[in-house]
C-alpha positions in Angstrom: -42.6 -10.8 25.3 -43.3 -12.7 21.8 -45.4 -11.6 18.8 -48.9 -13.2 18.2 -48.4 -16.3 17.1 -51.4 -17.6 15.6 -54.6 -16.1 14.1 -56.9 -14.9 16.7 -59.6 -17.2 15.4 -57.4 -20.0 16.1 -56.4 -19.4 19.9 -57.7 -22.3 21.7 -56.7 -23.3 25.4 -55.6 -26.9 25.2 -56.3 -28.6 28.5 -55.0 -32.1 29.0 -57.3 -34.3 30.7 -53.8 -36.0 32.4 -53.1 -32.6 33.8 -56.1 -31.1 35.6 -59.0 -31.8 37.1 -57.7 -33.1 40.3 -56.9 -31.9 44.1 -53.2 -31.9 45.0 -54.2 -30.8 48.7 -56.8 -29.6 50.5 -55.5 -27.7 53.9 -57.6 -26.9 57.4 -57.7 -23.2 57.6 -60.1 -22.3 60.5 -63.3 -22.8 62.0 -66.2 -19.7 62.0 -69.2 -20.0 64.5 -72.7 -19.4 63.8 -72.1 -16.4 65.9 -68.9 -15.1 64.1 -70.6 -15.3 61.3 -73.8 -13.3 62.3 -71.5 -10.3 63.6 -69.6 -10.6 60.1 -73.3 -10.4 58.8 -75.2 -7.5 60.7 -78.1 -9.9 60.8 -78.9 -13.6 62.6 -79.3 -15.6 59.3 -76.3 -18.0 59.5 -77.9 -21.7 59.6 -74.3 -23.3 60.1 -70.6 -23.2 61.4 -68.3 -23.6 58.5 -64.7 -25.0 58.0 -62.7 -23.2 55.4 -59.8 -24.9 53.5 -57.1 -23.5 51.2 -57.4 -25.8 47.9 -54.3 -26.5 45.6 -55.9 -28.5 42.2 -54.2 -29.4 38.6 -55.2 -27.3 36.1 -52.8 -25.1 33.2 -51.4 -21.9 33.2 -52.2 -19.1 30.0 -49.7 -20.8 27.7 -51.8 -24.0 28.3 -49.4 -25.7 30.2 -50.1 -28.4 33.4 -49.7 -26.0 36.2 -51.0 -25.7 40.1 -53.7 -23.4 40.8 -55.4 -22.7 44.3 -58.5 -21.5 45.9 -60.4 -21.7 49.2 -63.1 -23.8 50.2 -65.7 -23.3 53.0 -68.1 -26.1 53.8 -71.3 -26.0 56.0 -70.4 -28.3 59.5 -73.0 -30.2 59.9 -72.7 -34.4 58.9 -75.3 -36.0 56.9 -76.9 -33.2 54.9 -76.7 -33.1 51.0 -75.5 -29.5 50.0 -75.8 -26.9 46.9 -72.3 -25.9 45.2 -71.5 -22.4 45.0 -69.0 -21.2 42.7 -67.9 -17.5 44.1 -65.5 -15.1 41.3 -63.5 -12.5 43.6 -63.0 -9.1 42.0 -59.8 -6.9 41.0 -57.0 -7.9 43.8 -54.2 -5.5 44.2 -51.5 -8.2 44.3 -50.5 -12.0 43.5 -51.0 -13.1 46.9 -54.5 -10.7 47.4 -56.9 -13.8 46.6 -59.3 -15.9 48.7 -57.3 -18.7 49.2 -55.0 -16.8 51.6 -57.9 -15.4 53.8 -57.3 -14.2 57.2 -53.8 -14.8 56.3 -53.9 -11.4 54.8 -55.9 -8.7 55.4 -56.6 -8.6 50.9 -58.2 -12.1 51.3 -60.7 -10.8 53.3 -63.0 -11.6 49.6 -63.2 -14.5 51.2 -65.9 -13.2 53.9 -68.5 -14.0 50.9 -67.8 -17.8 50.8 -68.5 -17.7 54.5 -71.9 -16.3 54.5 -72.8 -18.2 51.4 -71.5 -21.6 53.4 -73.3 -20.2 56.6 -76.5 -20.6 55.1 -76.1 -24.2 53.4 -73.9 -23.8 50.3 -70.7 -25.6 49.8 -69.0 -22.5 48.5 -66.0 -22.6 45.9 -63.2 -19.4 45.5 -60.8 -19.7 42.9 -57.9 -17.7 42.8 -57.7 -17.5 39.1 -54.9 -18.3 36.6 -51.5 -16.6 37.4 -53.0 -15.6 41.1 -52.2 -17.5 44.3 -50.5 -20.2 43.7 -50.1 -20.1 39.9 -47.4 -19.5 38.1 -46.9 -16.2 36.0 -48.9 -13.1 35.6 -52.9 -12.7 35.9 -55.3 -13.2 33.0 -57.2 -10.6 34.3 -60.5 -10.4 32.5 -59.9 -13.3 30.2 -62.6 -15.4 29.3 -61.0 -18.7 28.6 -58.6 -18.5 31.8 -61.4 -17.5 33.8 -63.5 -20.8 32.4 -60.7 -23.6 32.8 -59.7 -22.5 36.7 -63.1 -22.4 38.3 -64.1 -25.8 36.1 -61.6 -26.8 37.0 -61.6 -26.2 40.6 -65.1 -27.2 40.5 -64.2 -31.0 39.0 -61.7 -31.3 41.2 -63.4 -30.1 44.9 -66.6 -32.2 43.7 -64.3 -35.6 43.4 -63.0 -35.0 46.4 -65.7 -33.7 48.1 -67.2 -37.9 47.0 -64.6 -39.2 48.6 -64.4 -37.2 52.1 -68.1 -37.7 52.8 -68.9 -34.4 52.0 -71.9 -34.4 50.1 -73.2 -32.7 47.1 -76.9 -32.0 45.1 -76.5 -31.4 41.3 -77.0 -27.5 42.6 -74.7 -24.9 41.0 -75.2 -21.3 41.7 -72.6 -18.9 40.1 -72.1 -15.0 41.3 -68.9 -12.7 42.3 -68.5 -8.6 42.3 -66.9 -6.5 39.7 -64.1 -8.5 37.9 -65.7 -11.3 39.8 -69.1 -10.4 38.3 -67.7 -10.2 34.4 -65.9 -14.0 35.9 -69.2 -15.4 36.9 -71.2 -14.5 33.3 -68.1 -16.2 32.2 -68.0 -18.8 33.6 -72.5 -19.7 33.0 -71.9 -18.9 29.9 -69.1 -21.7 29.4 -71.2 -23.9 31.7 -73.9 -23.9 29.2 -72.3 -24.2 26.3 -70.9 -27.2 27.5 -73.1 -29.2 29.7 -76.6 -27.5 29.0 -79.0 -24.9 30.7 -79.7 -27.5 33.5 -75.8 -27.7 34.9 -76.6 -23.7 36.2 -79.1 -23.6 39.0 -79.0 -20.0 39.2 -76.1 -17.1 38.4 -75.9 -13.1 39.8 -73.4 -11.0 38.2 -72.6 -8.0 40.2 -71.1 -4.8 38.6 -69.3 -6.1 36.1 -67.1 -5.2 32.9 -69.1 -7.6 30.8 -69.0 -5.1 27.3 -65.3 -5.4 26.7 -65.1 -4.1 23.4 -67.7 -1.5 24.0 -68.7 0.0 27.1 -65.0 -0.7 28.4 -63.0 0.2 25.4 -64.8 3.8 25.2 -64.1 4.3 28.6 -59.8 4.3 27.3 -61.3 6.9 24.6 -63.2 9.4 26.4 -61.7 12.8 26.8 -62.9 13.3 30.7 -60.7 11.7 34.0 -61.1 8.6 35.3 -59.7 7.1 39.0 -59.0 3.8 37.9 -56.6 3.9 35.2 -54.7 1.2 35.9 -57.6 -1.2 34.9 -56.4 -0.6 31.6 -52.1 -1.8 31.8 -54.0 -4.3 34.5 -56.1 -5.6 31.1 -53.1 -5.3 28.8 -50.6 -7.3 30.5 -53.4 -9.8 31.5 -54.2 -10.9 27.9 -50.7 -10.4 26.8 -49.7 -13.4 29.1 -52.5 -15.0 27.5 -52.0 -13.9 23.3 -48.8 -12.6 23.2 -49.5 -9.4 21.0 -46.9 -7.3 22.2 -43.1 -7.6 22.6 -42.3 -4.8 25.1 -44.9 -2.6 27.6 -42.8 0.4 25.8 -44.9 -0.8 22.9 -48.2 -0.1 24.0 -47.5 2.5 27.0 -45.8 5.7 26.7 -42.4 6.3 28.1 -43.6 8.0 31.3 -45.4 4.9 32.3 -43.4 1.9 31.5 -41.4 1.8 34.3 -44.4 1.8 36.9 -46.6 -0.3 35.0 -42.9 -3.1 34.5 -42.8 -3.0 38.9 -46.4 -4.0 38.9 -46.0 -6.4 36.6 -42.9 -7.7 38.3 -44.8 -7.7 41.6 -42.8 -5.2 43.2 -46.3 -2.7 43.9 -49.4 -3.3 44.2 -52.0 -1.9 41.7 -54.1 0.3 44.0 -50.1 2.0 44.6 -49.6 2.2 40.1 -53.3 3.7 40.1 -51.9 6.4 42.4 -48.7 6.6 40.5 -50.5 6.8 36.8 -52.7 9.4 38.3 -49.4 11.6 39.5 -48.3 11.0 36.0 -51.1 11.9 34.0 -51.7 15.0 36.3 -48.0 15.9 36.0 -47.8 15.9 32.3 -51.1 16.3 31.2 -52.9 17.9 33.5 -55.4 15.0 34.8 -56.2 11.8 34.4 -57.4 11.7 31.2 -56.8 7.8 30.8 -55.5 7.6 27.0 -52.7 9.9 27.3 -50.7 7.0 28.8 -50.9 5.0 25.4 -48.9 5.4 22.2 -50.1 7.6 19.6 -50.0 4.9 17.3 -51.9 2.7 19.4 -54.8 5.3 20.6 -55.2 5.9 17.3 -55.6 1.9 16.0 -58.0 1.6 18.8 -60.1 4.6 18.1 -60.0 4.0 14.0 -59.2 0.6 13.1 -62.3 -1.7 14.5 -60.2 -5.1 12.5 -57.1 -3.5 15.2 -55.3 -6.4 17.3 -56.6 -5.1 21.0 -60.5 -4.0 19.5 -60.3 -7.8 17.9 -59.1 -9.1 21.7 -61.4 -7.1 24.0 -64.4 -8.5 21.5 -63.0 -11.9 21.7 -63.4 -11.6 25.4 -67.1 -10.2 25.9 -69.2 -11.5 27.9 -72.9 -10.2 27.6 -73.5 -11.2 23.9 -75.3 -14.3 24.6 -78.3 -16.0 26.3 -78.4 -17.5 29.8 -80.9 -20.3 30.2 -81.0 -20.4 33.6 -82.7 -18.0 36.2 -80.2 -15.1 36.1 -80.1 -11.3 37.7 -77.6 -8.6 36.6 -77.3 -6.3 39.8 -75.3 -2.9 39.9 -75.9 0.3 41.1 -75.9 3.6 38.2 -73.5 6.0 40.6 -70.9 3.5 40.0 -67.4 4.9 39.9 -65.1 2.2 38.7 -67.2 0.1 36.0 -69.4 1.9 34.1 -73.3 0.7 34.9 -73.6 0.9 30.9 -71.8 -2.6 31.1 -75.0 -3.7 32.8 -77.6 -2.2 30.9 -75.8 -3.1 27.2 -75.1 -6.9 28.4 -79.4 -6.9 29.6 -81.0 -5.5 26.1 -78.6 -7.5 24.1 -79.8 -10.6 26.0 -83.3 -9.7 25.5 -82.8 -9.2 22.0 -81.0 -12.7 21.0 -84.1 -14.1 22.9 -83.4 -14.0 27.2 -86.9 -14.8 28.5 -87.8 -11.2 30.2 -89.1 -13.2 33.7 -85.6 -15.4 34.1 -83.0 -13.0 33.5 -83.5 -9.6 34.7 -81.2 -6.5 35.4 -81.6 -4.3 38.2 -80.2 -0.6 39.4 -79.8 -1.7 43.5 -78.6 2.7 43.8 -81.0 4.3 46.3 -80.6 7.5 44.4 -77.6 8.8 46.5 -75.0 7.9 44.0 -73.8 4.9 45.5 -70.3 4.2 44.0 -68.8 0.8 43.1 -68.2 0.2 46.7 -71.1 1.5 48.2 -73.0 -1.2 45.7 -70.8 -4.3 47.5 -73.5 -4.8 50.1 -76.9 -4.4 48.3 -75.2 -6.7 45.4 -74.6 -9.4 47.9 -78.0 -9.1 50.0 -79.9 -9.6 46.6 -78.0 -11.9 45.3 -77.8 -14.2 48.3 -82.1 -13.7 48.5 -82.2 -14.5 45.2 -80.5 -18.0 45.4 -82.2 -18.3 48.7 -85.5 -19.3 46.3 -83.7 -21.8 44.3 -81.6 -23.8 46.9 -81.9 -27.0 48.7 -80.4 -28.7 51.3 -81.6 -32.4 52.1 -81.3 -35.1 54.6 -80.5 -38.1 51.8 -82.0 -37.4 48.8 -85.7 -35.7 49.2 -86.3 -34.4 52.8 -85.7 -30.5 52.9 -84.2 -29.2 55.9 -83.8 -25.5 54.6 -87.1 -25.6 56.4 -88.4 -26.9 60.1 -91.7 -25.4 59.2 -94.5 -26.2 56.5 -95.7 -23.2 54.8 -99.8 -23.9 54.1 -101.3 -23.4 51.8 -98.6 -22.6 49.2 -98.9 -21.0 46.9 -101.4 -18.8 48.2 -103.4 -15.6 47.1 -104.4 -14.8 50.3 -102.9 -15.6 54.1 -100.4 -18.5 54.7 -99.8 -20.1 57.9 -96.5 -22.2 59.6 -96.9 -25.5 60.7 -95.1 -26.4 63.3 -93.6 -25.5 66.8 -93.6 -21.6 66.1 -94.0 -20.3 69.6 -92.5 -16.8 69.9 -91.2 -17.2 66.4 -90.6 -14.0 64.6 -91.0 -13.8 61.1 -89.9 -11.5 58.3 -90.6 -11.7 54.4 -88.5 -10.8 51.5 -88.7 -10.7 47.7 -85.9 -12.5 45.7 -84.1 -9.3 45.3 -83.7 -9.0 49.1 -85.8 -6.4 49.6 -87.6 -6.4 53.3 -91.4 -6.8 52.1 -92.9 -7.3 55.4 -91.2 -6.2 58.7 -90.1 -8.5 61.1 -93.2 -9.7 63.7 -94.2 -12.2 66.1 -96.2 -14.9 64.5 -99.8 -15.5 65.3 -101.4 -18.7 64.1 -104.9 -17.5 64.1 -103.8 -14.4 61.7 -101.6 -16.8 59.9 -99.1 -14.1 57.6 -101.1 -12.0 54.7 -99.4 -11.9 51.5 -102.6 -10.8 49.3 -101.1 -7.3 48.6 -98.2 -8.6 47.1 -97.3 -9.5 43.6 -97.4 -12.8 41.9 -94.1 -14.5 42.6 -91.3 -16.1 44.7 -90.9 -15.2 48.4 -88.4 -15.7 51.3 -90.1 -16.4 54.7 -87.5 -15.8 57.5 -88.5 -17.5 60.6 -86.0 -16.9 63.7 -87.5 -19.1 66.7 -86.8 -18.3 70.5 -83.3 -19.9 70.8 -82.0 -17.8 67.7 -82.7 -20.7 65.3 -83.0 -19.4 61.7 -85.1 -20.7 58.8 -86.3 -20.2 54.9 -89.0 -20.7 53.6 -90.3 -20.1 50.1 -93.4 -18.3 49.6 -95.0 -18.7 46.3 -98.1 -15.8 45.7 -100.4 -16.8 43.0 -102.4 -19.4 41.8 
């Protein structure tokens, strides 16, 4: 491995128009029923049957070069409807090939479950793989924010061209959201969104659990003298930006001797990182009693990262945050404060720093989804995706041409409404259930009556989602607005 070459000031990615931006192929993988989807679920709220395809697209690799990246690709089947885009970030994957674009062709794509539900429901839902994952060539840029940017634009570009010329088509819609690594990929991604196109380009974005304070939150986590599961976040966050910045010649630099070997077969791709975890953990134990994560680094570099804030890896991990900044669109920060693997502090820094460079307090907004049992980093998959998914559920549209929207069969009167609001419509034998944006059940699920109409007057000013399930099983939304 090579020395930094330039000044970290001066590290660009160089994309070449020539080079990226376009689909190589796009490849039938399967077919899900409404029905498979709604098992997959737990609950009947799938609108469509969706084809999934693994997409290949130009794009470059971490030295900047033209390379071939992938992803998957799950579209709502149904002709004739203009759709929302939905740009899904997967989290940590234990291998190469453990990425959405090889789902149900592996049991470690199974990330790819999210797209589904998101397509089920009327998004046209995007999954990159990322840089140096699926089909790309050479190692992971694994939290890197510039990486992370150029393969989901990327991918994005590309599927929408396509997409134009397939009859597929697409609204100027863009929702952004993905779960631990996925959710520090998605504040990424906004944020370079914005800063290139304008607050309008982002519909909405969730970021779910995610290691967003790099050079804080994260970076005390290598320092602190307690024991911590996931070690091998740290080598996997090492040899990601070294592919990238080329600060290190050797992993014997940066890792002590103990370790090198382990951490050199992961990063050859002979085990996968849930098996060097387990392995750093044995090691640690063995010769330092637990796993206390520092011990596996240098002396001379624990103690540059500790003391020297101007120090190569301190100037990276800053380089690379992601919650110093101000989303412009309607944004919600979900994790859960029992989290094991990511540190809910990531959450709660990334929300007060926004607030204080000027986030307006009713668009973005963080929230602790842990129902006071603890609920660990995988207990917070599911609450992260039911709120996010009700969230975007306010904001989306799908539309016959340009103006008529079928994410409805029913007219909600009058609306908004202080008071009682009533369907319009064939509603016989409907059932009907209500939920706030964060997904929260706010009225429980009921037959309609259309003298009673549905009271909403105990419930606070806001955005709603009506759920209205009709006698055949047919599912719509409906937005509720409470207040004048």
């Amino acid at each position: 491995m090579k020395k930094l070459l330039l000044p970290i000031v001066a590290l660009t990615m160089c994309i070449s128009i020539a080079y990226s931006q376009t689909i190589v192929s796009v490849s039938f993988r399967g077919r899900a029923t409404i029905d498979d989807i709604n098992t997959i679920i737990g609950i009947p709220i799938a609108q469509f049957n969706v084809n999934y395809y693994k997409v290949t697209y130009n794009s470059v690799d971490a030295k900047g070069n033209p390379d071939v990246l992938s992803g998957l690709l799950m579209v709502p089947d149904s002709a004739g409807l203009v759709y929302p885009t939905l740009m899904y970030e997967h989290g940590t994957s234990a291998c190469k090939t453990c990425v959405p674009s090889r789902y149900e062709e592996t049991p470690d794509g199974d990330e790819g479950r999210a797209g589904l539900v998101f397509a089920s429901v009327g998004f046209v839902s995007l999954l990159p793989d990322y840089v140096g994952m699926g089909d790309g060539n050479g190692f992971q840029t694994y939290v890197h924010y510039n990486t992370t940017v150029s393969a989901s634009e990327d991918m994005l570009t590309a599927v929408r061209s396509w997409a134009a010329d397939n009859d597929i088509a697409l609204n100027d819609q863009l929702f952004i959201t993905g779960y631990s690594q996925g959710g520090y990929a998605a504040a990424a991604f906004h944020k370079g969104m914005q800063d290139k196109h304008g607050a309008s380009f982002v519909t909405a974005a969730a970021y779910n659990s995610g290691p967003y304070s790099l050079s804080g939150v994260m970076r005390d986590l290598i320092l602190v003298d307690s024991a911590y599961q996931y070690p091998a976040y740290i080598p996997n966050t090492m040899l990601g930006f070294n592919e990238y910045y080329e600060a290190f010649d050797d992993i014997a630099d940066v890792f002590k001797p103990e370790f090198v070997t382990d951490i050199q077969k992961y990063y050859d791709g002979d085990i996968y990182l849930t098996e060097l975890n387990e392995r750093i953990i044995d090691t640690l134990t063995q010769y330092f009693g637990s796993p206390v994560a520092y011990h596996m680094l240098n002396d001379n570099i624990l103690d540059s990262i500790a003391n020297r804030p101007n120090y190569i890896i301190n100037k990276l991990l800053e380089q690379n945050d992601v919650y110093n900044w101000v989303p412009e669109s309607p944004t919600r920060i979900f994790y859960c404060k029992g989290d094991d693997q990511v540190p809910y502090k990531n959450s709660e820094v990334a929300i007060a720093e926004m607030y204080l460079l000027g986030a307006d307090t009713d668009d973005v907004k963080a929230e602790d989804l842990d129902d006071g049992s603890g609920m660990t980093h995988a207990d917070c998959v599911q609450p992260a995706f039911t709120n996010t998914l009700f969230f975007f559920l306010g904001y989306y549209s799908v539309t016959v041409g340009l103006d008529k929207d079928v994410t409805s069969s029913y007219k909600v009167y009058p609306n908004p409404s202080t008071d009682k609001v009533f369907l319009d419509g064939d509603i016989q034998g409907a059932s009907v259930m209500l939920y706030d944006l964060n997904g929260r059940e706010r009225m429980a699920n009921t037959a309609y009556d259309s003298f009673k109409g549905i009271d909403v007057s105990s419930l606070e000013n806001g955005t709603y989602i009506l759920v209205v399930t009709s006698q055949n099983g047919t599912v719509n939304f409906n937005k509720v607005i409470v207040g004048k």
